[in-house]
MARDO-943024 format. One record per residue: residue number from 1; chain; x, y, z of N, C-alpha, C in turn; residue in three letters. Coordinates in steps of 0.02 Angstrom, whole numbers. Atoms other than C-alpha are relative to their C-alpha. Last residue first. Example, Ala and Ser with C-alpha at 12.3 -4.5 7.8 and 13.67 -1.06 7.14 Angstrom:
residues 2
k->2; c->A; npx->-42; npy->-59; npz->-3; capx->684; capy->-53; capz->357; cpx->-39; cpy->55; cpz->37; r->ser
k->1; c->A; npx->45; npy->-59; npz->0; capx->615; capy->-225; capz->390; cpx->45; cpy->60; cpz->0; r->ala
//
This chain:
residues 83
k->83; c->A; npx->-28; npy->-55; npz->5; capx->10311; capy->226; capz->-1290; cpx->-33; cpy->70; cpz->-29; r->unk
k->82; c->A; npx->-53; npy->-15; npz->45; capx->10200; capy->69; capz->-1260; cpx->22; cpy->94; cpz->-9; r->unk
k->81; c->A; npx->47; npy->-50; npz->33; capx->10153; capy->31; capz->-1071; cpx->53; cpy->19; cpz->-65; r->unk
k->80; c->A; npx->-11; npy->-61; npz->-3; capx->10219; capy->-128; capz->-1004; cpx->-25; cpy->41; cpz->-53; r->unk
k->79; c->A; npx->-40; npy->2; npz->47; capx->10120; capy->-287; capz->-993; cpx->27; cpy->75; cpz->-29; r->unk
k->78; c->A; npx->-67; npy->1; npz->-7; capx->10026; capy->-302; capz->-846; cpx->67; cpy->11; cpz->-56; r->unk
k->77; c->A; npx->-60; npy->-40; npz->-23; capx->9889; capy->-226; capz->-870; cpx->62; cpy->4; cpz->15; r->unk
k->76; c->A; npx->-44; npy->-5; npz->46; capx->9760; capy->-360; capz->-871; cpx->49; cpy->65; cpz->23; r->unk
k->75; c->A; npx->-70; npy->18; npz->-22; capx->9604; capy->-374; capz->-804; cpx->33; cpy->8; cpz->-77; r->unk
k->74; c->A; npx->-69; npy->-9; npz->45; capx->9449; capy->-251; capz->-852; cpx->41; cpy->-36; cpz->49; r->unk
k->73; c->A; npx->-76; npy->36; npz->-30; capx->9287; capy->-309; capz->-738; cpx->58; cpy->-5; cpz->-40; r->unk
k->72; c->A; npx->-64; npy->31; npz->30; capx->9114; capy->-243; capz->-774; cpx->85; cpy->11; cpz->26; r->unk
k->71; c->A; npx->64; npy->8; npz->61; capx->8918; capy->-216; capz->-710; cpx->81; cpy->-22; cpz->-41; r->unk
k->70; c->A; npx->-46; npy->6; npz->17; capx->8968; capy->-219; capz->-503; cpx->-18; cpy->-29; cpz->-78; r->unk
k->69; c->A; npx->8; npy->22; npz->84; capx->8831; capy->-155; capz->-424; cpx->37; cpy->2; cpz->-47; r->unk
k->68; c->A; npx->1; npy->57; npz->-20; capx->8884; capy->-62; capz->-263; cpx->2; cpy->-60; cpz->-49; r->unk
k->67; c->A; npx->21; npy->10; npz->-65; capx->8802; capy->97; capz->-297; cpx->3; cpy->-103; cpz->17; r->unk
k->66; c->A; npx->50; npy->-82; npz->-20; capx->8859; capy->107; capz->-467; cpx->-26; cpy->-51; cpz->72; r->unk
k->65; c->A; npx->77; npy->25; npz->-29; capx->8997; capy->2; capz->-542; cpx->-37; cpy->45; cpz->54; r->unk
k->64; c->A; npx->45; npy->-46; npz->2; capx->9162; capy->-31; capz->-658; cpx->-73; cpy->-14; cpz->38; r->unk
k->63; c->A; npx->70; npy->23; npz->6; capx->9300; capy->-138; capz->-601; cpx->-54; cpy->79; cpz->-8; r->unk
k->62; c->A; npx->61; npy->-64; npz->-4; capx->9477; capy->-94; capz->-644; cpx->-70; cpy->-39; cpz->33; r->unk
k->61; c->A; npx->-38; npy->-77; npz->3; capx->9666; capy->-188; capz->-664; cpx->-55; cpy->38; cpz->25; r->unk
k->60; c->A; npx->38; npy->-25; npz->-5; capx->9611; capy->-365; capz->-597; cpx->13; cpy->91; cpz->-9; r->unk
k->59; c->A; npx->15; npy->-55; npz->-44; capx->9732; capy->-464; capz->-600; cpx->-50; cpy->28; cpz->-36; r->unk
k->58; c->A; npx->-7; npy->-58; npz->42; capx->9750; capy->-625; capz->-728; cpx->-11; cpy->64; cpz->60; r->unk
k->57; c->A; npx->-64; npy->-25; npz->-35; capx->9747; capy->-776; capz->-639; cpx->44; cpy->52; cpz->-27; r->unk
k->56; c->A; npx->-14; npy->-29; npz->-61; capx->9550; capy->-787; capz->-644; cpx->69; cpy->12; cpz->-3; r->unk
k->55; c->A; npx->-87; npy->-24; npz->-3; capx->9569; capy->-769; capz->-860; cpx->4; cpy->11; cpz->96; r->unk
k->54; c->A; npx->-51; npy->37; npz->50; capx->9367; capy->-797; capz->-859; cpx->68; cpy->35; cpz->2; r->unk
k->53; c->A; npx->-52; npy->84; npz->-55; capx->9262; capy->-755; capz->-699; cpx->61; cpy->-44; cpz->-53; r->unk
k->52; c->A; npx->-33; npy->-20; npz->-18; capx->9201; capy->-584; capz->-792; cpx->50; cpy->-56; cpz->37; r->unk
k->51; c->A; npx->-52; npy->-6; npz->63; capx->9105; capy->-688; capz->-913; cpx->61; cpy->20; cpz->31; r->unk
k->50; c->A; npx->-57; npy->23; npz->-42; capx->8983; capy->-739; capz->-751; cpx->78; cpy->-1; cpz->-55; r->unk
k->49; c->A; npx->-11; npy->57; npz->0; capx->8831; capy->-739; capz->-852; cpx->75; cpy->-24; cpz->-7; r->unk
k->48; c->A; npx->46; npy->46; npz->26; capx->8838; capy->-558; capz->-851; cpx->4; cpy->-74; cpz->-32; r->unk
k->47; c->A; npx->-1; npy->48; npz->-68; capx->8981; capy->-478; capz->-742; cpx->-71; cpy->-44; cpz->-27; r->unk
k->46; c->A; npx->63; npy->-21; npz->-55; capx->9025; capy->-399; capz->-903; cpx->-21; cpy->-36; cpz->53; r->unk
k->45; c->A; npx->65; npy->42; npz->-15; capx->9185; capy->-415; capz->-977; cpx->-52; cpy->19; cpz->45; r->unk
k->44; c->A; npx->64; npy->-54; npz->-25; capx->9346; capy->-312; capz->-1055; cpx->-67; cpy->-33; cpz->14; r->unk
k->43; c->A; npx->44; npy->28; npz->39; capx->9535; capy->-414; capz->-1065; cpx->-88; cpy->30; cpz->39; r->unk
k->42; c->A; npx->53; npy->5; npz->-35; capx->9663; capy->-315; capz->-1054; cpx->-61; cpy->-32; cpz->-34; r->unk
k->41; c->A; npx->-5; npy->-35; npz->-65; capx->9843; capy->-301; capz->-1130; cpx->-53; cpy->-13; cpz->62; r->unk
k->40; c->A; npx->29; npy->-45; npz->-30; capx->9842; capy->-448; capz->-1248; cpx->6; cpy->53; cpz->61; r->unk
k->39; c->A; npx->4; npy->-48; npz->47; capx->9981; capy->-530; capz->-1331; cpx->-72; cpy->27; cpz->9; r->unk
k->38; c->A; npx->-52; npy->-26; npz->22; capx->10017; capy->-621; capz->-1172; cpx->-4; cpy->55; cpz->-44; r->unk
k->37; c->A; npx->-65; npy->-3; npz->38; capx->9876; capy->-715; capz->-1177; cpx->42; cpy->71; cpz->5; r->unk
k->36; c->A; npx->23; npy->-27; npz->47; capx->9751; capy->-709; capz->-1006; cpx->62; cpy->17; cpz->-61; r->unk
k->35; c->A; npx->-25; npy->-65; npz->6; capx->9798; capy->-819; capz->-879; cpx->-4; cpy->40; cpz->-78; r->unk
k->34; c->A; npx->-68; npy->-21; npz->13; capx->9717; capy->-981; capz->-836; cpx->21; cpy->65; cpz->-6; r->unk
k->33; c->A; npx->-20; npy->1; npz->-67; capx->9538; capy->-1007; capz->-880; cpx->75; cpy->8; cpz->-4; r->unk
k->32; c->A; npx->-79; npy->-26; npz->10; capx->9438; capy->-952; capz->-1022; cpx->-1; cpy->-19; cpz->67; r->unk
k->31; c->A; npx->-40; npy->38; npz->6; capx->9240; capy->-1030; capz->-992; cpx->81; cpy->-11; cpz->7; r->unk
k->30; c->A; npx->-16; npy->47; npz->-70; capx->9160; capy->-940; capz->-1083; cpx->55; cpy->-36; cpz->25; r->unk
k->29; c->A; npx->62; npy->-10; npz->-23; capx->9118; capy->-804; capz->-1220; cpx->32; cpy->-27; cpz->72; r->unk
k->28; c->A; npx->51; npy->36; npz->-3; capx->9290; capy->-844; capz->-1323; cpx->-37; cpy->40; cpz->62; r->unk
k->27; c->A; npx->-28; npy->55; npz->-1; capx->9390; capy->-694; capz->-1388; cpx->-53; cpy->-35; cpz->19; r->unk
k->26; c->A; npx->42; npy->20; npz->-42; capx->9343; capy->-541; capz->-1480; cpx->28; cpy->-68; cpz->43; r->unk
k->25; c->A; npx->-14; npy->54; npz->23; capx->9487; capy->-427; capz->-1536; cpx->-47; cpy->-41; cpz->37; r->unk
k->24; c->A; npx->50; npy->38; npz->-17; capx->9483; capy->-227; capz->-1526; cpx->-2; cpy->-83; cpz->-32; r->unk
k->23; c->A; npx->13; npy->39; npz->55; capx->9618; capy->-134; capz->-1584; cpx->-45; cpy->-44; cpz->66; r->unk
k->22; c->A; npx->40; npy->50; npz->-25; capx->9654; capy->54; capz->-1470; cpx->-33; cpy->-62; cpz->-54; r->unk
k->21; c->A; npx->-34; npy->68; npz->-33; capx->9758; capy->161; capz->-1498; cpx->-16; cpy->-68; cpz->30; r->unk
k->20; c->A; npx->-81; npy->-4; npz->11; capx->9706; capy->243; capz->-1661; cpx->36; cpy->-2; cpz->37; r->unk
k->19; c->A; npx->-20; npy->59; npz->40; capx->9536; capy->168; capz->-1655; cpx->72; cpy->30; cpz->-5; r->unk
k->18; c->A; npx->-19; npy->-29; npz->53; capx->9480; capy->276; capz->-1498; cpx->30; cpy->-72; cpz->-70; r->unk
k->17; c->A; npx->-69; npy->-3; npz->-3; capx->9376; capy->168; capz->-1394; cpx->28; cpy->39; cpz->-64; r->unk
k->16; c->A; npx->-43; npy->-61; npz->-37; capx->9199; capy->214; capz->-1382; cpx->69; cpy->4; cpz->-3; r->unk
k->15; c->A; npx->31; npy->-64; npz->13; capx->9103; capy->102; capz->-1515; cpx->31; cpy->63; cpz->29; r->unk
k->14; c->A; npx->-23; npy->-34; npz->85; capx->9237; capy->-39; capz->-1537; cpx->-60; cpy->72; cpz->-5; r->unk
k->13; c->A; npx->-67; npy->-42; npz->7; capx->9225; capy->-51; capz->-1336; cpx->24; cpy->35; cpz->-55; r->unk
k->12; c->A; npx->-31; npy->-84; npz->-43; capx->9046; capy->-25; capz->-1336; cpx->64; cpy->-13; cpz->-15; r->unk
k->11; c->A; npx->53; npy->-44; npz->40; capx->9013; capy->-179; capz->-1472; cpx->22; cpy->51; cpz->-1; r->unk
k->10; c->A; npx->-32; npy->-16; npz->67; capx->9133; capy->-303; capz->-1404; cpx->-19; cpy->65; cpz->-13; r->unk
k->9; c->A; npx->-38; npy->-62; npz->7; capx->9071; capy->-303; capz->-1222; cpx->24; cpy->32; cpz->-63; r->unk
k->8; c->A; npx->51; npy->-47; npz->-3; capx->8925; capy->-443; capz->-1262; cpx->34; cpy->76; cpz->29; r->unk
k->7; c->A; npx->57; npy->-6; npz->53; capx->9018; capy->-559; capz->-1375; cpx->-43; cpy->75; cpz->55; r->unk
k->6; c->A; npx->54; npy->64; npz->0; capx->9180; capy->-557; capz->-1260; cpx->-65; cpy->35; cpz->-50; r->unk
k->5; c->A; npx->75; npy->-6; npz->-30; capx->9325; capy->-440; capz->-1268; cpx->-34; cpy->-69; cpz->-15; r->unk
k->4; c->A; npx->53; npy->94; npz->-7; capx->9506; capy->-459; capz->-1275; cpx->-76; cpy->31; cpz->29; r->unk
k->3; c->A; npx->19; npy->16; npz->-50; capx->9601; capy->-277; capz->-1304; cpx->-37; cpy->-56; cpz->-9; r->unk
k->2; c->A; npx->44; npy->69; npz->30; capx->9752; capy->-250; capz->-1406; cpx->-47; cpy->0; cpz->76; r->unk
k->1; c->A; npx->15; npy->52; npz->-48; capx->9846; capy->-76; capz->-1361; cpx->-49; cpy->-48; cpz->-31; r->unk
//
């Protein structure tokens, strides 16, 4: 799977994600609007300086968050699962 991160998710995903399904790819910080490319599955952001608000017409596959406190926002998913 290809995932879209931003400058301040990059790090963890390439630190926890397995590397043998998982490729890590940074994209821009801000700003993204529209729908998230195609040749990504998900794209991984922090609700810090509003990063998570990029790709709105993208769904919303996950949100991660503790008592309420919403800290990150995986969209994406749509693109069928590989074999």
């Amino acid at each position: 799977m290809l995932v879209a991160a931003n400058n301040y998710s990059i790090g963890c995903l390439t630190a926890y994600l397995p590397r043998d399904s998982f490729a890590v790819q940074k994209t821009m910080s801000r700003g993204a609007t529209l729908v998230l490319d195609d040749t990504f599955d998900y794209y991984v952001a922090t609700t810090r300086y509003g990063l998570h608000l990029n790709y709105p017409q993208t769904r919303i596959a996950a949100v991660i968050e503790r008592d309420g406190a919403v800290f990150t926002v995986i969209r994406g998913g749509c693109r069928p699962a590989y074999p």
